[in-house]
C-alpha positions as CSV (number, residue, x, y, z in Angstrom):
1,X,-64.8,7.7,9.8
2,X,-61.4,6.7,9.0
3,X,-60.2,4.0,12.4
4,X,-56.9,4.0,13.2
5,X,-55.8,0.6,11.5
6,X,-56.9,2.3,8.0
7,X,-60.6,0.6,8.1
8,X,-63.9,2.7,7.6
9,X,-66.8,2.7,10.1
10,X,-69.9,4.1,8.4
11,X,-73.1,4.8,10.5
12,X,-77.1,6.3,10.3
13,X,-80.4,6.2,11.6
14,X,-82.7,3.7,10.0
15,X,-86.7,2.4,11.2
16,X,-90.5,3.1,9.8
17,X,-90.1,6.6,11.3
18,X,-87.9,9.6,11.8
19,X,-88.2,11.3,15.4
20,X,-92.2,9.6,15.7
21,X,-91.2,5.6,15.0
22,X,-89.6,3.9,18.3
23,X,-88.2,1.6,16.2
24,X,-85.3,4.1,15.4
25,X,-81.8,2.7,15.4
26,X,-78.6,4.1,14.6
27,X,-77.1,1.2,12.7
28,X,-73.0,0.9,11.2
29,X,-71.2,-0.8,8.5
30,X,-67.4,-0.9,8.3
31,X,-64.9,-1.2,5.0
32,X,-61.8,-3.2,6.0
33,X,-58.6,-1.9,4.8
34,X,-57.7,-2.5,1.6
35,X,-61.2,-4.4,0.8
36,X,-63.7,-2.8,-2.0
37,X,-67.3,-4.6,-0.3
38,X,-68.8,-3.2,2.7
39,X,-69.9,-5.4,5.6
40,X,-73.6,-6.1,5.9
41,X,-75.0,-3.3,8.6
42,X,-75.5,-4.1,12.0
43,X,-77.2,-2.6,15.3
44,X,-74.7,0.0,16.8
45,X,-76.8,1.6,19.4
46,X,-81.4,0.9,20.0
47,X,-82.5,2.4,22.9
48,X,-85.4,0.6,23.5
49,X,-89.2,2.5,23.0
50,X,-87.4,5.8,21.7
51,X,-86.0,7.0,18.7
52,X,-82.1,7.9,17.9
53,X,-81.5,10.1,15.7
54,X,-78.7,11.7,12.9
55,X,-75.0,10.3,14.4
56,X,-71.7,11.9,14.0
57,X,-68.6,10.2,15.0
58,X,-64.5,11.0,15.3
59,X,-61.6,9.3,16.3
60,X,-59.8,10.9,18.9
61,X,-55.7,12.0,19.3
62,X,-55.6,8.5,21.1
63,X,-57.8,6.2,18.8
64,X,-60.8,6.3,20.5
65,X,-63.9,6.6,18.4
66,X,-67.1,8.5,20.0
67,X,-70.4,8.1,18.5
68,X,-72.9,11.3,18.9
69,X,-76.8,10.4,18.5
70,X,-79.9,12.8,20.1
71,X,-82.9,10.3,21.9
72,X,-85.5,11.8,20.8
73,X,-87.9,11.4,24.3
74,X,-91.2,12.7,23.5
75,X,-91.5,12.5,19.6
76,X,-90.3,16.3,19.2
77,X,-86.7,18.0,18.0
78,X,-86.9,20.1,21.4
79,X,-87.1,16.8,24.0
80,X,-83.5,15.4,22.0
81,X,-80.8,14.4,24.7
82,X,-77.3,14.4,22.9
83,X,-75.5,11.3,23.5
84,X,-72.1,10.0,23.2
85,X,-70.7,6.4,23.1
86,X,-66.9,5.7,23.3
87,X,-64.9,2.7,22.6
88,X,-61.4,2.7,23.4
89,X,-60.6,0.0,20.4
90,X,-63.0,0.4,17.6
91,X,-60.8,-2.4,15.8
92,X,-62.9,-5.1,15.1
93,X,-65.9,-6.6,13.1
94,X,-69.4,-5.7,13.9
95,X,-70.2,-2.8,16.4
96,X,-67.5,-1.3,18.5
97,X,-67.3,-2.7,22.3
98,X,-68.5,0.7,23.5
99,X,-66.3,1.2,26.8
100,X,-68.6,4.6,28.2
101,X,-71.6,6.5,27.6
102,X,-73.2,9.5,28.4
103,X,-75.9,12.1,28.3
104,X,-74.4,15.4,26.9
105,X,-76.4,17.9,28.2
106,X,-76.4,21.6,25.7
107,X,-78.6,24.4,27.6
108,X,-79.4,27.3,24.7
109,X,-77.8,30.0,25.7
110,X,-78.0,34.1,24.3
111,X,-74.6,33.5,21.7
112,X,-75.6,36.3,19.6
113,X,-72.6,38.9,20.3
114,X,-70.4,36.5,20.1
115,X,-71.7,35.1,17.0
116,X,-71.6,38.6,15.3
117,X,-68.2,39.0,16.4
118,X,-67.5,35.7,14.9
119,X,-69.4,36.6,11.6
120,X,-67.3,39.7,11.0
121,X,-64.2,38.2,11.2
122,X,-65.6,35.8,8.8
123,X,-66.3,38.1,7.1
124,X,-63.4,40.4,6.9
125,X,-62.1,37.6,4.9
126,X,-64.0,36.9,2.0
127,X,-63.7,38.8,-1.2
128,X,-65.7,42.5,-1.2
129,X,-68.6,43.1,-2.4
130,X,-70.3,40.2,-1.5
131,X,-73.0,38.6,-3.9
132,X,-76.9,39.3,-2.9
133,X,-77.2,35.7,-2.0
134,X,-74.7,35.8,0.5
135,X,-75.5,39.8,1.7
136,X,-78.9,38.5,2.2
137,X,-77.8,35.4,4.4
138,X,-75.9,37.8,6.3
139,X,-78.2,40.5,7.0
140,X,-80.9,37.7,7.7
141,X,-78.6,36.5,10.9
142,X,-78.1,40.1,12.3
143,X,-81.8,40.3,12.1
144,X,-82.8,37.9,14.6
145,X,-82.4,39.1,17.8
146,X,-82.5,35.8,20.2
147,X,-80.9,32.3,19.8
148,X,-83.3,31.7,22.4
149,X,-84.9,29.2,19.9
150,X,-84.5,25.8,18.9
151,X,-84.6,25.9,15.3
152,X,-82.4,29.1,14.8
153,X,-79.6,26.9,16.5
154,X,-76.6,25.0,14.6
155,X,-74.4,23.1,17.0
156,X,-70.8,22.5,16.1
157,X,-68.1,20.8,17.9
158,X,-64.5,21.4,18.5
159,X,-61.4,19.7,20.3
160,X,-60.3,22.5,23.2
161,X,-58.9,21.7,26.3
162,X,-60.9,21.6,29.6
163,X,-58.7,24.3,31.2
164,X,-59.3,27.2,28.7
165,X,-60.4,30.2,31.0
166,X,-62.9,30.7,28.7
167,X,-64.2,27.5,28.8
168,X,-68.1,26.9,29.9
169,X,-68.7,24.1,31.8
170,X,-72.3,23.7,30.9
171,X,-70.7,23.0,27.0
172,X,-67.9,20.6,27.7
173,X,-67.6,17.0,28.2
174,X,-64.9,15.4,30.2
175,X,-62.6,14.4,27.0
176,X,-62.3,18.4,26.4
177,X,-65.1,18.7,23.8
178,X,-66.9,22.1,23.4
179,X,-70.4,22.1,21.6
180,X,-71.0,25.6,20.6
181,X,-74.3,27.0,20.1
182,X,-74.3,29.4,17.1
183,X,-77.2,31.4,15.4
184,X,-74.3,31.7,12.0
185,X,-76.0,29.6,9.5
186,X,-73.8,27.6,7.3
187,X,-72.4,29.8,4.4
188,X,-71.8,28.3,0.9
189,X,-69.5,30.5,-1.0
């Protein structure tokens, strides 16, 4: 992610393991402006006797950089708590003073009219006919009839504002951020 001063903060998951090693860390590198040599990585987050998983990260409208990880609890996909870390001046060397964090807490939910509302108006914009690849993608999500499911879900995040009327409180976090349970699997065209 790009920082606000022009510098690059890079970060993964590294340890003997994926979700089963407890020696999972997310760990982070950062590119100074104007430099061509990474810094050597370093620890950003370890919780201690559980694994953390894939990260994402953003900087905010005001500079603030939030890190997103799941702690994996009991060695499975399904037990994975969403976290965030935020630090309010990611400037630096090393790992970001992290100023908060929380548990982000995403209940599954039924999404799938919405979703096929949301896939025809994708839809309606692409060229017709569509190839057999993509017709068969397609057809393959209106065939599923619950998002009940774990591994049918893709979760993707988007900067609203808290007082949206149609705004779920169960999917937003106090800086405004809506994770949106989708059964719409990516589409490469």
């Amino acid at each position: 992610v790009e920082l606000p001063d022009g510098s690059f903060l890079a970060s993964w998951y590294r340890g003997s393991g994926e979700r089963k090693a407890d020696d999972v860390a997310v760990f982070g590198a950062r590119l100074p402006r104007g430099s061509q040599s990474w810094s050597d990585p370093f620890v950003m987050i370890d919780t201690p006797g559980f694994p953390d998983g894939n990260t994402a990260m953003m900087v905010d409208a005001k500079g603030s950089l939030h890190l997103f990880w799941p702690l994996v609890v009991a060695n499975t996909w399904e037990s994975c708590v969403t976290q965030q870390l935020v630090s309010l001046d990611p400037i630096g060397t090393g790992s970001p003073k992290w100023d908060r964090k929380e548990c982000l807490w995403l209940k599954p939910d039924d999404f799938s009219a919405e979703a096929n509302s949301k896939l025809d108006a994708l839809l309606d914009t692409l060229p017709k006919p569509l190839s057999k690849e993509l017709q068969g993608k397609v057809d393959e999500v209106r065939g599923r009839r619950s998002m009940r499911y774990a591994d049918d879900l893709a979760i993707s995040s988007f900067k609203g504002s808290a007082g949206r009327p149609d705004a779920n409180p169960r999917s937003c976090n106090q800086d405004g951020f809506y994770f949106l349970f989708t059964r719409i699997p990516t589409l490469f065209l």
